[in-house]
N, C-alpha and C positions, 0 to 999 in steps of 0.2 A: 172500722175494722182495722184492725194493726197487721201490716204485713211485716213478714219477718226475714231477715236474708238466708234464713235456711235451718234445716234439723240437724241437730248435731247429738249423736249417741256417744257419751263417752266411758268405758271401760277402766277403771283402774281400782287396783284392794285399797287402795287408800284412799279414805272421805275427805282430807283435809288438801289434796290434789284434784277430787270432783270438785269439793267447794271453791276452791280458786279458780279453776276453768269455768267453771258454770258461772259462775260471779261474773267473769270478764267479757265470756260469750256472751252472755246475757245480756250486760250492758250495752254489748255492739248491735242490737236485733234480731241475737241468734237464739233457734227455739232449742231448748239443751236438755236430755234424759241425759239418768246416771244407771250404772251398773257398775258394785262392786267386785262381782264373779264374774267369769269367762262365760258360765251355761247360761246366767241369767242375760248377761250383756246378745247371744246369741237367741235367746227366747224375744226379747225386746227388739231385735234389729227385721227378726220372721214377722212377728203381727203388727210394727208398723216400722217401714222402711225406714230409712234416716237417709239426709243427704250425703253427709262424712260422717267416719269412725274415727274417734280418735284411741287407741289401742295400747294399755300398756303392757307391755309383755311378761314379768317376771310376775306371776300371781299366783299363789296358791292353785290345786288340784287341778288347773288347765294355763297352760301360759298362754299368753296372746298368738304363737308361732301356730296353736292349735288351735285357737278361736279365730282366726283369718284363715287358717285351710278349709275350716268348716263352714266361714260363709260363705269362700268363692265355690265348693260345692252344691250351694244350695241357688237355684236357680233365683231364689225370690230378692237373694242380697247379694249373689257374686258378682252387679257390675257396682255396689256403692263403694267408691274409693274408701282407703284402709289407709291414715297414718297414724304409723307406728311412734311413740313416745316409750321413752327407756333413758335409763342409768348405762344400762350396755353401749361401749363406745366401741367394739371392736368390729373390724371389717368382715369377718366371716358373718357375723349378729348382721351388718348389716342388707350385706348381701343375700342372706339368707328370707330377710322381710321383701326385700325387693322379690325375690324368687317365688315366694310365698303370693305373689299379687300386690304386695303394700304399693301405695303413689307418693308416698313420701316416710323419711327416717326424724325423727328430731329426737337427739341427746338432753336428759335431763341433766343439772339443772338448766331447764331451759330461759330463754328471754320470752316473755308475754308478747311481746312485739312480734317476735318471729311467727311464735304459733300462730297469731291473728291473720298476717300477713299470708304466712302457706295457707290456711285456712281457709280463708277469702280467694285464693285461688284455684283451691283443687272446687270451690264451689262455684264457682266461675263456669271452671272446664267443664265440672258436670252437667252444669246449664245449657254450654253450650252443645256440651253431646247431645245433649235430650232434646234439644232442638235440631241438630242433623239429625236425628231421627224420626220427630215431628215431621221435619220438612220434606223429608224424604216417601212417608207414611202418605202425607197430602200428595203428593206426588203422583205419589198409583193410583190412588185412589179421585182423584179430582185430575184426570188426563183433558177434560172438557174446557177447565178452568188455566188452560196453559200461560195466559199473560201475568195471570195472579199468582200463580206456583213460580213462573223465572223472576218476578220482582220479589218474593220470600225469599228465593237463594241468594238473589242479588245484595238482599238486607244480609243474610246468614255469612255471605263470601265476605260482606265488609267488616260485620264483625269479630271473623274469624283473622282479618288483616290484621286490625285493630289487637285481638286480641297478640296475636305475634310480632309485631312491632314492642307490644309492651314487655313480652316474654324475652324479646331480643334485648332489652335494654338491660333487665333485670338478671341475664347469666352475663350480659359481655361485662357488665362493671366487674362484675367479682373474678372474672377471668382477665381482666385489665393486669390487677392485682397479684391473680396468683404468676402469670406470665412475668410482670415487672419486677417483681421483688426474687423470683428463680434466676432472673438475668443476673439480680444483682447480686445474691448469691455466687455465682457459679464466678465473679469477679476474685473472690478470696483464694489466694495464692495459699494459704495453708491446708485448703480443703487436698483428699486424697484424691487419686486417680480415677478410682469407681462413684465418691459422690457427686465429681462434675460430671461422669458417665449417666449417674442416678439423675444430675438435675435437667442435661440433655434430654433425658426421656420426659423428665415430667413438661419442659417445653416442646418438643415434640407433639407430644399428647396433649397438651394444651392446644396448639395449633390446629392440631386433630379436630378437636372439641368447637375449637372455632369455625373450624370448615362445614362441621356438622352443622351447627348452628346458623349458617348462611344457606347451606342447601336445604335447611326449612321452609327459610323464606322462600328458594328457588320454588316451590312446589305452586303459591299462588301464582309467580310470573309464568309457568307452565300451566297453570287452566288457563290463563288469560293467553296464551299464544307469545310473550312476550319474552324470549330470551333469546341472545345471542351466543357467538363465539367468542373466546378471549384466546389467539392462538399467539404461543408464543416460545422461544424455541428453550430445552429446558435437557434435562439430562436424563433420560429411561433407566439408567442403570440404576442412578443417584435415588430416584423417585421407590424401585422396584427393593433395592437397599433398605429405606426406611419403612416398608409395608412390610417387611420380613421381620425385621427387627420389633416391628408395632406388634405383628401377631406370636411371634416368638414363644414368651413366657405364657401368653394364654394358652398353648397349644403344650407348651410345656406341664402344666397345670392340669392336664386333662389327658397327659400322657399319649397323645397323635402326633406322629412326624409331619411337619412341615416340610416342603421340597416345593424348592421356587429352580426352574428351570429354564437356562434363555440359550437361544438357538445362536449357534456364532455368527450369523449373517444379519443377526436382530444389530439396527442402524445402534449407537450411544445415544446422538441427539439428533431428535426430532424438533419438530415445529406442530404442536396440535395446544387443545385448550388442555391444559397440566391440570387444571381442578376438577374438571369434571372426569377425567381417565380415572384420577386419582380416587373418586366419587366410586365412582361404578368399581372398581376393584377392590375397595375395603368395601362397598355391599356383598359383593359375591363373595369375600372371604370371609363377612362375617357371617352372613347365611352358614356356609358350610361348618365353621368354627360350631355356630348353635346347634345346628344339627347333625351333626358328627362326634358320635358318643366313643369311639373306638378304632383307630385305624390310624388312615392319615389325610392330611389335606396338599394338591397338586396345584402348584400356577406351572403353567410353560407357557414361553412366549414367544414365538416362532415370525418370520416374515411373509407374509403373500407375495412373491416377487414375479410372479406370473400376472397378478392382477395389473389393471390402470384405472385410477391412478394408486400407488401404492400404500399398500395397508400390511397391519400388522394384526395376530390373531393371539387373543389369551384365553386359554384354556384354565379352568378353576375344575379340577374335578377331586371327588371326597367318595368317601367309604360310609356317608350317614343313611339315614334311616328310608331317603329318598321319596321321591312322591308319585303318589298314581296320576294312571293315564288321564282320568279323567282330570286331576287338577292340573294336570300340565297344559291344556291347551287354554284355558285363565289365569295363567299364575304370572303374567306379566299384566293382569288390567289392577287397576287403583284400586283399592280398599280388599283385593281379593287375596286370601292366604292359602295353603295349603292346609293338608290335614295337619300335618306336623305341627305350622306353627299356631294355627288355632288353639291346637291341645296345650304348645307352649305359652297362650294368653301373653306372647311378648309380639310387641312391631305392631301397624297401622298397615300393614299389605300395602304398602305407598315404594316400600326399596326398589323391588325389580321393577315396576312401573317410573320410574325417574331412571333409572338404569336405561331401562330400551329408548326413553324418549332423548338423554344424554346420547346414546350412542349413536341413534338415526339421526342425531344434530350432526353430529362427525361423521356423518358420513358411513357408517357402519350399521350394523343389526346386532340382537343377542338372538341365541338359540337355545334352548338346553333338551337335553337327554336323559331320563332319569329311570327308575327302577325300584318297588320299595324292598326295603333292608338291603340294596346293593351298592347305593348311594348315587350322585348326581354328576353330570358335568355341564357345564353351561361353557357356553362357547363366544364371546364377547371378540368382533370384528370392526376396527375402526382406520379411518383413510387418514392418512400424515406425511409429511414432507421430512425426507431423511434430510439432517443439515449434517453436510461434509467436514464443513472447517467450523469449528464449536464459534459460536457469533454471542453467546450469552452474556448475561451484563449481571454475571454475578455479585455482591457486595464484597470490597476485600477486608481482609480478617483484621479489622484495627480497631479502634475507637478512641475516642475524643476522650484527652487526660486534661487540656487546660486551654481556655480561652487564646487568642493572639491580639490579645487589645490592651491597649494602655486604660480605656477610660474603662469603667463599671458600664455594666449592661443588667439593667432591671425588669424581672420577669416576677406577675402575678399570676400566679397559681386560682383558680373560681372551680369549684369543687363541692357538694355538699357532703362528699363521702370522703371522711379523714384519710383512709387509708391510698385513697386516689393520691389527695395530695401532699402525702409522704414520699410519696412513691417518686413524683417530680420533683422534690425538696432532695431527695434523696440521688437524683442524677443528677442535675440541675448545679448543686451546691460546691460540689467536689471542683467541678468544671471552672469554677470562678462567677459564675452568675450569682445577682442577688435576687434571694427571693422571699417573697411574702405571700401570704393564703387570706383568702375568705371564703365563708363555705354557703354564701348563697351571691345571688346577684346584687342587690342591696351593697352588702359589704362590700364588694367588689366595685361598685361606684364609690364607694368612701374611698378605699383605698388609693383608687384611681385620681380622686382629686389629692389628695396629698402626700402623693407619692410618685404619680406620674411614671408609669413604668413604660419600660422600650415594649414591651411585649405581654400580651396579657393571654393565657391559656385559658378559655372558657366552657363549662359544660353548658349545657342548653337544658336539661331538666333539674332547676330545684326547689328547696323549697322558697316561702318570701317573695322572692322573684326571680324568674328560669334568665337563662344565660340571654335569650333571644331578646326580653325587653330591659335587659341589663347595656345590652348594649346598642337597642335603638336609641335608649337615653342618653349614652356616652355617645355617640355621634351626634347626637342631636346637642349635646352641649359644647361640643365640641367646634360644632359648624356656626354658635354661637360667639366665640372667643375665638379671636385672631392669633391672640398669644399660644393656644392651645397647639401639640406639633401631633397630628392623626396616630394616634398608638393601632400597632397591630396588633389585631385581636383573632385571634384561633380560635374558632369552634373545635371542643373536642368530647366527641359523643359517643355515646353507645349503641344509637339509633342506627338499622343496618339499611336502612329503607335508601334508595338514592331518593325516592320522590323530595324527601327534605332537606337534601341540598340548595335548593335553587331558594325555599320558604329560608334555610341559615344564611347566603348569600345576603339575601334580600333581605334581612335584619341590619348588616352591615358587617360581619365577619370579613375578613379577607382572605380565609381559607379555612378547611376542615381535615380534622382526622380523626378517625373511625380507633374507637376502641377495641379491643386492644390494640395499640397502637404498638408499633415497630422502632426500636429506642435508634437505630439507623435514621430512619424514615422523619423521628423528631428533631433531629440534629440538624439534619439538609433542610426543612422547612424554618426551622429557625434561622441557620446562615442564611437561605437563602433571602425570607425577609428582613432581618436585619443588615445584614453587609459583613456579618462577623466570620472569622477563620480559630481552625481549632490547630493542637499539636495533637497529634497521634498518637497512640502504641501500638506496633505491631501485636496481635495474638496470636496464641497458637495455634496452628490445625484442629480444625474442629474432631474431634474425640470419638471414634465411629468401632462397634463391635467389626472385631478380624474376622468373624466366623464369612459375610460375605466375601470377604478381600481372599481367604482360602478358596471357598468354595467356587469363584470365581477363577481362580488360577487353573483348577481342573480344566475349567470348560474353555479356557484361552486354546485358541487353535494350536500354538507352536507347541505347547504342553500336550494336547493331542498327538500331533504330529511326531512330535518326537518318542512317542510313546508307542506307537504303532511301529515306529522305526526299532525296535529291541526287536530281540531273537523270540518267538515263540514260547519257549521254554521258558524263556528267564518271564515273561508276562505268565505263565501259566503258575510259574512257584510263586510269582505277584498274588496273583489270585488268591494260592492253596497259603501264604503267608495272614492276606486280611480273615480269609474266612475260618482258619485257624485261629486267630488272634495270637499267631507266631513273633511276637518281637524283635528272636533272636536273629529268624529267619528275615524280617522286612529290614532290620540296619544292615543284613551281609548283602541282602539283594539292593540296596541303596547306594552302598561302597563299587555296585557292581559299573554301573550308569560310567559311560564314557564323562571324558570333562567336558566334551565338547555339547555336551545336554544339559547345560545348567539349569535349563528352566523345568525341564521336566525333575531334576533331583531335589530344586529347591520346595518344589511345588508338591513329592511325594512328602518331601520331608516336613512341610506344615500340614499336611493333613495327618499324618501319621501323629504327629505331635502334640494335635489335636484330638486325636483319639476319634476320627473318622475314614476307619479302617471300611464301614459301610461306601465310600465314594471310589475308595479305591476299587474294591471286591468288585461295585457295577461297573467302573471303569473298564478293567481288567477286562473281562467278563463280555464286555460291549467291543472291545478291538478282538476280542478271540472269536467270538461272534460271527465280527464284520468278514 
């Protein structure tokens, strides 16, 4: 009996697109139906389920955007994953399949390779669901048979490692990549002032992306009890800066104000773990961003200075659609959503659950408040040590323009993905280093005998031979020949697991670094095992939106102060200036400001100039108040 690796339904008006997929699947062991209609493709998927869809969109009398609303409708097909195949390259099409339920996008014309590739994996993940659900099923049902059900999850939880080790390896390369080459970008002196703005953002969001993808993994070391603190002292403002900025245009895009709000006795720098704050407060903003269709979204970030030991308190609270009483007292356990985000088929009910248990690491709890159609607030409290005199050990704004060595210094690049090692050819080169590639292990022992380099960059997954017994070989031949001088060899990986540090070690690496790698971070490891020194350039001040550096001038105490200190009157015609949107009136009343308040004139005059006449009016309005 021939097993097959799975059913594959594929939807497209053109035969000569089923014939090429079904040809390839097929070769691979895959069991492959065709449909060249929408209605027929949706009649075939009702009487016998498929594993994947593969979905073209642009088809005669129903498009694919309407044949995936109408399976995930239909209880008998809306959990079999949907990718979407299309000519359409544009990001609303994209986004819109995503919305729609799709688990993946691919642009025609496409590479054979790749489809296979996703293919094989969204069939994967399904396997694996249907087995958390199998195992869970035994579960209730077989409560007698409890040593047999915990050695099935035992199997299930390894698998599931397994399977996200390989997931981490397969986004950190391409994220290697897209990080490396935006650096090197943003090098070009003739770029404008908004595209090194633009490519700040896309490493930013890269970053982002990367943190997401490490707090994945966090989620196995938290079933197993196994995480710690990383506290270290870092800047709240700086941190609070770039969350406003991240959410920004999304919030823009959807027409809600954003208002980040910090208390003036809120410390600068603290000493707490920076990633995981950072964690919990793009989950709580992003929750609200999803479900908050109209309004606006609130962070304030106030001190508990009554507390001991001292804590700080962030409020996220939104205008969305909010959640009942009854989900509110589960909506911090693992796998549990609300009504809301049920209906919105997005998230694994896994956020607010790593949220509370983040937070009760630090020392702190979450709370929340909600109400439906009135929207939420969630009240997130964590313990920190205010640092008085900044101790930080930030990187200074320079980098490495050229070697300080008279002799040549030769570095092998081991790589099986070109654009990896372009990427180091490409920093590497400029610098004065010589460099040479090979794109498995194999080569890279050729190379290594005849060419002898000071330092050899190694991956540890590829094809041929992986980097690990690339280079038991070269120690071993090495430990063979006296003439031979021990090359330093890098592991540089994508693997985010620490367990395989000690397993890279112990091949004979002499140090590692985790993909995406830190073009800082490769420099110092290099000087530091070679012996080598670089010449500098100073750069410029990193490139940061004003709209924080204003909005913060408001809330500076002496700007307060000084503004409370004006006559009555002249704050009231303040007022009836913003909320008129009086021009003529807010420059006479600006001329009005003694000299001796410069911060308060400078500080109307960027907000005014800014056309956030809205900070003044609550200003105003808050000292008439008080």
């Amino acid at each position: 009996m021939t097993v097959t690796q799975g059913n594959i339904l594929i939807v497209d008006d053109r035969p000569e697109n089923l014939q090429v997929l079904s040809q390839t699947l097929a070769e691979q062991g895959y069991k492959v139906r065709g449909a060249v209609k929408g209605e027929m493709g949706i009649r075939a998927a009702i009487s016998n389920p498929p594993d994947l869809i593969l979905l073209d969109i642009k088809m005669p009398k129903m498009d694919g955007f309407t044949v995936c609303k109408r399976l995930k409708e239909n209880p008998k097909t809306r959990d079999i994953p949907i990718i979407f195949l299309s000519a359409l390259d544009e990001t609303l099409d994209k986004v819109q399949g995503f919305t729609l339920g799709g688990v993946d996008y691919i642009t025609k014309p496409f590479q054979i390779e790749e489809v296979l590739a996703r293919v094989e994996t969204q069939i994967k993940l399904r396997r694996l669901q249907q087995q958390l659900q199998q195992q869970n099923q035994q579960l209730q049902e077989e409560i007698k048979e409890r040593r047999k059900a915990e050695k099935a999850a035992a199997a299930a939880s390894k698998a599931k490692s397994e399977f996200l080790a390989n997931m981490s390896h397969e986004l950190r390369t391409p994220l290697n990549i897209i990080l490396g080459f935006a650096k090197l970008m943003n090098r070009d002196a003739s770029l404008s002032l908004e595209q090194h703005e633009n490519l700040q953002t896309i490493n930013r969001s890269g970053e982002h992306l990367l943190e997401l993808i490490s707090d994945i993994l966090e989620l196995s070391k938290i079933e197993s009890g196994i995480i710690s603190l990383d506290e270290k002292d870092f800047d709240l403002y700086h941190l609070l800066d770039n969350l406003e900025e991240m959410f920004l245009v999304a919030t823009e895009n959807k027409e809600i104000e954003l208002r980040f709000s910090i208390a003036s006795d809120v410390p600068q720098y603290i000493k707490a773990d920076e990633k995981k704050l950072r964690s919990c407060l793009i989950n709580l903003l992003s929750n609200a961003l999803k479900f908050t269709p109209a309004g606006y979204i609130k962070l304030r970030v106030s001190a508990c200075r009554e507390s001991e030991p001292f804590h700080i308190l962030f409020e996220v609270e939104d205008t969305g659609v909010g959640i009942d009483r009854a989900d509110l007292e589960n909506v911090f356990d693992a796998f549990v959503q609300a009504q809301a985000g049920r209906q919105s088929a997005e998230g694994t009910g896994l956020g607010l659950s790593i949220t509370r248990k983040f937070a009760q690491l630090m020392g702190g709890d979450i709370t929340a408040n909600s109400a439906i159609d009135r929207g939420s607030t969630f009240k997130l409290h964590i313990q920190l040590t205010p640092v008085p005199c900044p101790t930080l050990s930030l990187n200074p704004r320079q980098r490495p323009v050229a070697l300080v060595s008279e002799e040549a210094c030769r570095v092998l690049v081991v790589d099986d993905t070109q654009d990896n090692r372009r990427l180091l050819v490409k920093l590497l080169e400029p610098i004065g280093f010589e460099v040479r590639e090979g794109d498995n292990g194999f080569e890279g022992i050729e190379q290594w005998e005849n060419w002898q380099p000071h330092l050899i960059w190694m991956d540890t997954r590829m094809p041929v031979m992986d980097g690990l017994e690339a280079t038991r070989q070269i120690r071993q031949r090495e430990g063979l020949s006296s003439e031979k001088k021990q090359t330093v060899i890098i592991a540089l990986t994508a693997s985010a697991f620490a367990e395989r540090r000690e397993e890279i070690l112990t091949a004979g690496f002499d140090d590692l670094l985790f993909k995406p790698f830190r073009e800082n971070v490769l420099f110092e490891t290099m000087a530091e095992y070679l012996g080598i020194r670089y010449r500098y350039e100073e750069l410029p001040p990193m490139v940061f939106s004003r709209k924080r550096d204003r909005d913060r001038a408001a809330s500076n105490p002496l700007f307060l102060k000084q503004l409370e200190e004006m006559p009555l009157s002249w704050i009231a015609r303040l007022a009836q200036a913003a909320n008129e949107v009086n021009e003529d009136l807010m420059i006479e009343l600006i001329k009005e400001i003694p000299d001796n308040r410069s911060i308060l004139t400078e500080g109307i005059k960027d907000l005014f100039d800014d056309s956030r006449l809205d900070i003044i009016l609550r200003l105003a309005r808050k000292v008439l108040e008080d």
